[in-house]
N, CA, C and O atoms as a CHARMM CRD file, in Angstrom:
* protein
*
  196
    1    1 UNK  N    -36.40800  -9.40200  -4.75800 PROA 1      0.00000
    2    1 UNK  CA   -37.64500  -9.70700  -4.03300 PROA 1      0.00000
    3    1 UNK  C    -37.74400 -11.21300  -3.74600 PROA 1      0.00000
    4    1 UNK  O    -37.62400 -11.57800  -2.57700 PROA 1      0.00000
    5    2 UNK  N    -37.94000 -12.06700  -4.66300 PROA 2      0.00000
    6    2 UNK  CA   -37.73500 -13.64600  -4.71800 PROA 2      0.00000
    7    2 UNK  C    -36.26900 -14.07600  -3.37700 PROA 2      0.00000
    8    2 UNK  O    -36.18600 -14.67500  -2.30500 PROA 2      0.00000
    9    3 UNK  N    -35.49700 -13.44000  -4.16500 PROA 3      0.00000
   10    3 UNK  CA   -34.26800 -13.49200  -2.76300 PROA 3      0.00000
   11    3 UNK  C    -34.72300 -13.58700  -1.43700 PROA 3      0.00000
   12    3 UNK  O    -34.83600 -14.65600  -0.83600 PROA 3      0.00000
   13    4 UNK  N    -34.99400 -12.43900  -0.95800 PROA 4      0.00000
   14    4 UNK  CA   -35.69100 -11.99400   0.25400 PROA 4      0.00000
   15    4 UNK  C    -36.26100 -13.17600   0.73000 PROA 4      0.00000
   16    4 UNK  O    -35.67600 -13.74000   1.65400 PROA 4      0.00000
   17    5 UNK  N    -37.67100 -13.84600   0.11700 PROA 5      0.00000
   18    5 UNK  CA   -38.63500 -14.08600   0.48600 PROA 5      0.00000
   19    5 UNK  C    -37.78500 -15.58100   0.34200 PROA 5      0.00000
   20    5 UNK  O    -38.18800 -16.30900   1.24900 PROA 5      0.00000
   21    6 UNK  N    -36.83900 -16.21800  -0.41800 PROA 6      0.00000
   22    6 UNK  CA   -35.94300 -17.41800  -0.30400 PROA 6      0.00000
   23    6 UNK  C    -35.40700 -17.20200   1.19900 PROA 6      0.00000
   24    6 UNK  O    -36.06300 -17.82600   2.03300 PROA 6      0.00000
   25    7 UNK  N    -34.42100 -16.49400   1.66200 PROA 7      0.00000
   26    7 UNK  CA   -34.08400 -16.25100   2.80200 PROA 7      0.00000
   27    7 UNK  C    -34.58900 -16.33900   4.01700 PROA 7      0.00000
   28    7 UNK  O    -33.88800 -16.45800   5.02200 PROA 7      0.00000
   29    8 UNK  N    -36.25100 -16.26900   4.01800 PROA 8      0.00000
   30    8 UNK  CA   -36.81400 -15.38900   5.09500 PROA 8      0.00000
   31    8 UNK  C    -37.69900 -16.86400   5.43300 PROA 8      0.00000
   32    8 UNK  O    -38.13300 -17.15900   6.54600 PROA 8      0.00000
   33    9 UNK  N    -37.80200 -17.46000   4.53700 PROA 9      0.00000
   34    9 UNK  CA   -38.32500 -19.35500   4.03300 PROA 9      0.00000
   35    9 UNK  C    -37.31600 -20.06800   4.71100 PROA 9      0.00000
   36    9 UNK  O    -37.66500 -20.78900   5.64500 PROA 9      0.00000
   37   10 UNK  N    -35.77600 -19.97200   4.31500 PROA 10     0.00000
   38   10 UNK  CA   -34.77400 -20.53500   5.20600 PROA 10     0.00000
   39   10 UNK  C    -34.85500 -20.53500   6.59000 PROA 10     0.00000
   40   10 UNK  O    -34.94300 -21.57700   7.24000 PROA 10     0.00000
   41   11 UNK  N    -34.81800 -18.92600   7.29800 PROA 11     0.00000
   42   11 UNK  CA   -34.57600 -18.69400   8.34400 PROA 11     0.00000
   43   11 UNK  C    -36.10300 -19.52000   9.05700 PROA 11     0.00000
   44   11 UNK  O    -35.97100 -20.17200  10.09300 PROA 11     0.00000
   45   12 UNK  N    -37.01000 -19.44100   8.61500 PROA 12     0.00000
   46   12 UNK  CA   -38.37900 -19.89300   9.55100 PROA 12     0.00000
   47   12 UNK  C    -38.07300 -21.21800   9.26000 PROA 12     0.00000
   48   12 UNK  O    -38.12200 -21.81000  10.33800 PROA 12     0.00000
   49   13 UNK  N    -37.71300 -22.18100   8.15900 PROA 13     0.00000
   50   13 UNK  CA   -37.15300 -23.49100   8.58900 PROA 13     0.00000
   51   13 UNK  C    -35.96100 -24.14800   9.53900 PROA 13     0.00000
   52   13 UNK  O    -35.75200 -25.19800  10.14600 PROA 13     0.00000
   53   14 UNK  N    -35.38700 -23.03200   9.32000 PROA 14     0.00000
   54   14 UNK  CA   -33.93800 -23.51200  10.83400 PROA 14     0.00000
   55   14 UNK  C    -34.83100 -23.12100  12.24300 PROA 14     0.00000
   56   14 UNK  O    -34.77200 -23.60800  13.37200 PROA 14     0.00000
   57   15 UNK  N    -35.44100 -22.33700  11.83900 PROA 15     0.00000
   58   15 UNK  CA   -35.94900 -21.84500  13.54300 PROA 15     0.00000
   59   15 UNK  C    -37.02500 -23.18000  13.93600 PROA 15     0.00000
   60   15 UNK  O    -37.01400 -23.93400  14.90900 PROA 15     0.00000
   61   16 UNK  N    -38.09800 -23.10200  12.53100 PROA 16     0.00000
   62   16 UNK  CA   -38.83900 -24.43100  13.44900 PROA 16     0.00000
   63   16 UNK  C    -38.14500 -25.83100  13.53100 PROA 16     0.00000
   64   16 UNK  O    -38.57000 -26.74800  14.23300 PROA 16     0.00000
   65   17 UNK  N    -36.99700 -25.90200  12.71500 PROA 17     0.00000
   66   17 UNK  CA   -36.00500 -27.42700  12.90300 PROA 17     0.00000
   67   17 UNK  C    -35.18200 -27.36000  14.58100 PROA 17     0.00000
   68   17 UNK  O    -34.99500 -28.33200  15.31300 PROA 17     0.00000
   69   18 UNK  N    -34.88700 -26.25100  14.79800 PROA 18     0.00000
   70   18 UNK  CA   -34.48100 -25.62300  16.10700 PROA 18     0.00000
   71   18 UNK  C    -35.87000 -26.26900  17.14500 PROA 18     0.00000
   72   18 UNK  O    -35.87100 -27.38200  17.67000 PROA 18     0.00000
   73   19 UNK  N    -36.75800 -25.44600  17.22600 PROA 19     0.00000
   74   19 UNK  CA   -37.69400 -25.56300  18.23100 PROA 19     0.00000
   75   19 UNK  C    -38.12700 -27.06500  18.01300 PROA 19     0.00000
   76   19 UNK  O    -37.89100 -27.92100  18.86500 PROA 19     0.00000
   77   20 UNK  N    -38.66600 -27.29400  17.02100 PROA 20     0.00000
   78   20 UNK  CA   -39.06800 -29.31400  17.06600 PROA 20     0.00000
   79   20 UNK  C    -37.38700 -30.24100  17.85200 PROA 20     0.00000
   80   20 UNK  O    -37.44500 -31.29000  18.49300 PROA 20     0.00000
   81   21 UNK  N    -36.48700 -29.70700  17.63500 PROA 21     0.00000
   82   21 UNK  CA   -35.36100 -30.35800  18.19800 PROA 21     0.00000
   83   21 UNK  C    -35.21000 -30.21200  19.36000 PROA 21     0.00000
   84   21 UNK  O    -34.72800 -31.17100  19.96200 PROA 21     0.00000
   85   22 UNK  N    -35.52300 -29.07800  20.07300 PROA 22     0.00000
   86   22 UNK  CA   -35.54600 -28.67400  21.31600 PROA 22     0.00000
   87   22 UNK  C    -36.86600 -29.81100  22.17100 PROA 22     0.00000
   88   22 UNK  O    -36.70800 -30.65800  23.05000 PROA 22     0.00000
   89   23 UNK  N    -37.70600 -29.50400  21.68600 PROA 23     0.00000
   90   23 UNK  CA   -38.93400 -30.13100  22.08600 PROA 23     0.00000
   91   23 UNK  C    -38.91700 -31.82900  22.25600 PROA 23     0.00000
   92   23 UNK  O    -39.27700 -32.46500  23.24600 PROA 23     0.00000
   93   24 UNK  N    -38.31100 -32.42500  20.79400 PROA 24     0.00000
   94   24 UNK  CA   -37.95500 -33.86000  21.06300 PROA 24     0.00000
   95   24 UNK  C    -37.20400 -34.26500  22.05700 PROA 24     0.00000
   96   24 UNK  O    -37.39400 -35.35600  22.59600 PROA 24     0.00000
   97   25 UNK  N    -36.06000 -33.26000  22.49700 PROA 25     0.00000
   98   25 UNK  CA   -34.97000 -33.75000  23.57900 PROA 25     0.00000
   99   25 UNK  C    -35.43300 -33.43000  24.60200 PROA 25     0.00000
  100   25 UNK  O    -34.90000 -34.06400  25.51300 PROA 25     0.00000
  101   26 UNK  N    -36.55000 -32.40800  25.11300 PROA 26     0.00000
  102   26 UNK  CA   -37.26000 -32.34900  26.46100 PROA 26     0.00000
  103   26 UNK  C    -38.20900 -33.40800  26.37600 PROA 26     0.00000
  104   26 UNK  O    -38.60400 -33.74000  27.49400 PROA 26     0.00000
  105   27 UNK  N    -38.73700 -34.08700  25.39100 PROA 27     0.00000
  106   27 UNK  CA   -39.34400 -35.34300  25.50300 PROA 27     0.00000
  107   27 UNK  C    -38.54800 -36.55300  25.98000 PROA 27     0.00000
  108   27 UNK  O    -38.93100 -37.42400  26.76100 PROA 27     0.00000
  109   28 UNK  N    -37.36900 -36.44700  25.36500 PROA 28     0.00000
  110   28 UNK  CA   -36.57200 -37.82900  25.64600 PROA 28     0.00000
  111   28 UNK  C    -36.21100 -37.61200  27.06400 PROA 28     0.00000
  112   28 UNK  O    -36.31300 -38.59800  27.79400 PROA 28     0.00000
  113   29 UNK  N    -35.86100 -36.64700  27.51700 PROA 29     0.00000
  114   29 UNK  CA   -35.30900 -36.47200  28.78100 PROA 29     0.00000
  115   29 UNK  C    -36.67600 -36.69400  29.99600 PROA 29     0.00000
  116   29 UNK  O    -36.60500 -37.33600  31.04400 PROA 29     0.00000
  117   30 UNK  N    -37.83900 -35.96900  29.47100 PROA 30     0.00000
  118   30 UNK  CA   -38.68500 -36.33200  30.67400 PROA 30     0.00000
  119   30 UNK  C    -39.17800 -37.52500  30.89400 PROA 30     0.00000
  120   30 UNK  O    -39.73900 -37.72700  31.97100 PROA 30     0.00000
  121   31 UNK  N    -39.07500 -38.58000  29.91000 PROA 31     0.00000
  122   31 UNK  CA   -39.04100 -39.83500  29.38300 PROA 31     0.00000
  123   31 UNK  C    -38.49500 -40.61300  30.46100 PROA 31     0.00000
  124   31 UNK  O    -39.01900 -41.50300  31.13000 PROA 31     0.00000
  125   32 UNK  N    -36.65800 -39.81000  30.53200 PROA 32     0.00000
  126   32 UNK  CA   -35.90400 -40.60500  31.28100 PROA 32     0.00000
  127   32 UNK  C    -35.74600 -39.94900  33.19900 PROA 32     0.00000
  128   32 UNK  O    -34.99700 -40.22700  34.13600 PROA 32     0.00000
  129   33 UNK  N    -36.84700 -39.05100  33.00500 PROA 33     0.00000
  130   33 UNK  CA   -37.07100 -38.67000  34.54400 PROA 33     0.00000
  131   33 UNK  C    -35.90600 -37.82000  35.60700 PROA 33     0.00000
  132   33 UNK  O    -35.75300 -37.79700  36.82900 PROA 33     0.00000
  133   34 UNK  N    -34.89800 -36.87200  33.93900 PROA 34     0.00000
  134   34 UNK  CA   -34.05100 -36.01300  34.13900 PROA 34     0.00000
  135   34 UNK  C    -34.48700 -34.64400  34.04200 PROA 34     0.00000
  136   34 UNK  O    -35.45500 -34.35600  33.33800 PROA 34     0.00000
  137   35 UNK  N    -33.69500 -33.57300  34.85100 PROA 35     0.00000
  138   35 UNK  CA   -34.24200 -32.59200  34.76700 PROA 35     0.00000
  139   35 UNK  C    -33.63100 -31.81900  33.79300 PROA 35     0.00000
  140   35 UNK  O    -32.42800 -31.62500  33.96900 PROA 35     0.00000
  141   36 UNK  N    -34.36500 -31.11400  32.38700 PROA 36     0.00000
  142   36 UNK  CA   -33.33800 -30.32600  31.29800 PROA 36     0.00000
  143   36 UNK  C    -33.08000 -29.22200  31.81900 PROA 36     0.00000
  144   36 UNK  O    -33.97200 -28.57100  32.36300 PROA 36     0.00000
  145   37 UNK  N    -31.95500 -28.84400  31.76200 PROA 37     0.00000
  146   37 UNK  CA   -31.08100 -28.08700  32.36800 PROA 37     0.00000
  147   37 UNK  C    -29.87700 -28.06600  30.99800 PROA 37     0.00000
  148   37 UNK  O    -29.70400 -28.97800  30.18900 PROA 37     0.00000
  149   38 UNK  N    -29.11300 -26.67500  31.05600 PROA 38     0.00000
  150   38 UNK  CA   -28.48500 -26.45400  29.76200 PROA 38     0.00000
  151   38 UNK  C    -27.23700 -26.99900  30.14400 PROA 38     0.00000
  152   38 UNK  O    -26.36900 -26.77300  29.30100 PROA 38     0.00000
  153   39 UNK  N    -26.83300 -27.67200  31.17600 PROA 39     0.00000
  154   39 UNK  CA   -25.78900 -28.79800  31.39600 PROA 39     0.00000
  155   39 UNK  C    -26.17100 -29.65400  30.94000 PROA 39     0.00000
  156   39 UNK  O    -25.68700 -29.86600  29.82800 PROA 39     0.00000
  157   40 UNK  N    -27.23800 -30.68400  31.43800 PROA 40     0.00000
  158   40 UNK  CA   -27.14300 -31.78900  30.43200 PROA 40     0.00000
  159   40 UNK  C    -27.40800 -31.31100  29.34600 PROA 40     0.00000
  160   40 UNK  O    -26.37500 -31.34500  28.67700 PROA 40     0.00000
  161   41 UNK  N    -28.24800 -30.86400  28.76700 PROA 41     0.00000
  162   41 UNK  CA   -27.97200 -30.58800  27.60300 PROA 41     0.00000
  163   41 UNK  C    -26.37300 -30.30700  26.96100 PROA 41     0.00000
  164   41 UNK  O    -26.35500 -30.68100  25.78800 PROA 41     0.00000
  165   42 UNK  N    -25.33900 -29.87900  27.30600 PROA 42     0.00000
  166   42 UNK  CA   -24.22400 -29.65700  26.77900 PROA 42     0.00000
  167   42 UNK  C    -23.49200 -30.76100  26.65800 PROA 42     0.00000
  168   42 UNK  O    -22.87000 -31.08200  25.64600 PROA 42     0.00000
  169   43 UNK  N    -23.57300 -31.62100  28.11600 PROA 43     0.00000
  170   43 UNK  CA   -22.81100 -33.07600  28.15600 PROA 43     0.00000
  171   43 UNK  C    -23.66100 -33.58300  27.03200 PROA 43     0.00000
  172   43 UNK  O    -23.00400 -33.79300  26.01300 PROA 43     0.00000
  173   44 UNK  N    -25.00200 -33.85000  26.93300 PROA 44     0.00000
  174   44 UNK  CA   -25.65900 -34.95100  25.84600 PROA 44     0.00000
  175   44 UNK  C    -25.13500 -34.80100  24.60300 PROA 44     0.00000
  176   44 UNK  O    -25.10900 -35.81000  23.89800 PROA 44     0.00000
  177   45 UNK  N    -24.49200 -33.25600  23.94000 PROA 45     0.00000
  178   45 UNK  CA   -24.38200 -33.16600  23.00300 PROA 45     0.00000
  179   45 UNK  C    -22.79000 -33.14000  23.12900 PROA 45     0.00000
  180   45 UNK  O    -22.26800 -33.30100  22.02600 PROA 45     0.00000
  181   46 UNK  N    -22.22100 -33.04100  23.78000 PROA 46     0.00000
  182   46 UNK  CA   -20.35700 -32.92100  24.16100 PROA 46     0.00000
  183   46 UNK  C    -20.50100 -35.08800  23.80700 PROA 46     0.00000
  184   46 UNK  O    -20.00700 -35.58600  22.79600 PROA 46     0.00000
  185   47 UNK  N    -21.05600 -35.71800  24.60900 PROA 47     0.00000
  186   47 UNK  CA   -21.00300 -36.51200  24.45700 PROA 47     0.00000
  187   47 UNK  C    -20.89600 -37.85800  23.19400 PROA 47     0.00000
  188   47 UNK  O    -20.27100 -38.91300  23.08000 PROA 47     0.00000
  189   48 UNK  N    -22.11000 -36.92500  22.23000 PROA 48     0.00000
  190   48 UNK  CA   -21.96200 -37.34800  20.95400 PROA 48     0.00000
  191   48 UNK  C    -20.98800 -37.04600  20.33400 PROA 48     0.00000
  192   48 UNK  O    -20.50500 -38.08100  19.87300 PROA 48     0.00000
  193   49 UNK  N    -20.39400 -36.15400  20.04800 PROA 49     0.00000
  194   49 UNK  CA   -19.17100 -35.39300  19.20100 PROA 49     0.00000
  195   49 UNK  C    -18.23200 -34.87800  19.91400 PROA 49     0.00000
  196   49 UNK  O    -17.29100 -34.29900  19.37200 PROA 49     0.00000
């Protein structure tokens, strides 16, 4: 039971670390007066690594 409810605590922290990450980079981008699109997005992140 404890398991479960460890797991289920994980998964809703990756998801909202997911969505706040998503959200910061449509900030930075409308910032810079680009349109997000899942290309840049791929170059921005191809780019880093």
């Amino acid at each position: 039971m404890f398991l479960e409810l460890f797991h289920y605590l994980i998964g809703f922290f990756i998801v909202s670390l997911l969505v706040f990450l998503i959200i910061k980079t449509n900030k930075y981008f409308s910032k810079n007066n680009k349109q997000l699109t899942s290309q840049t997005m791929t170059e921005h992140f191809m780019n880093r690594g």
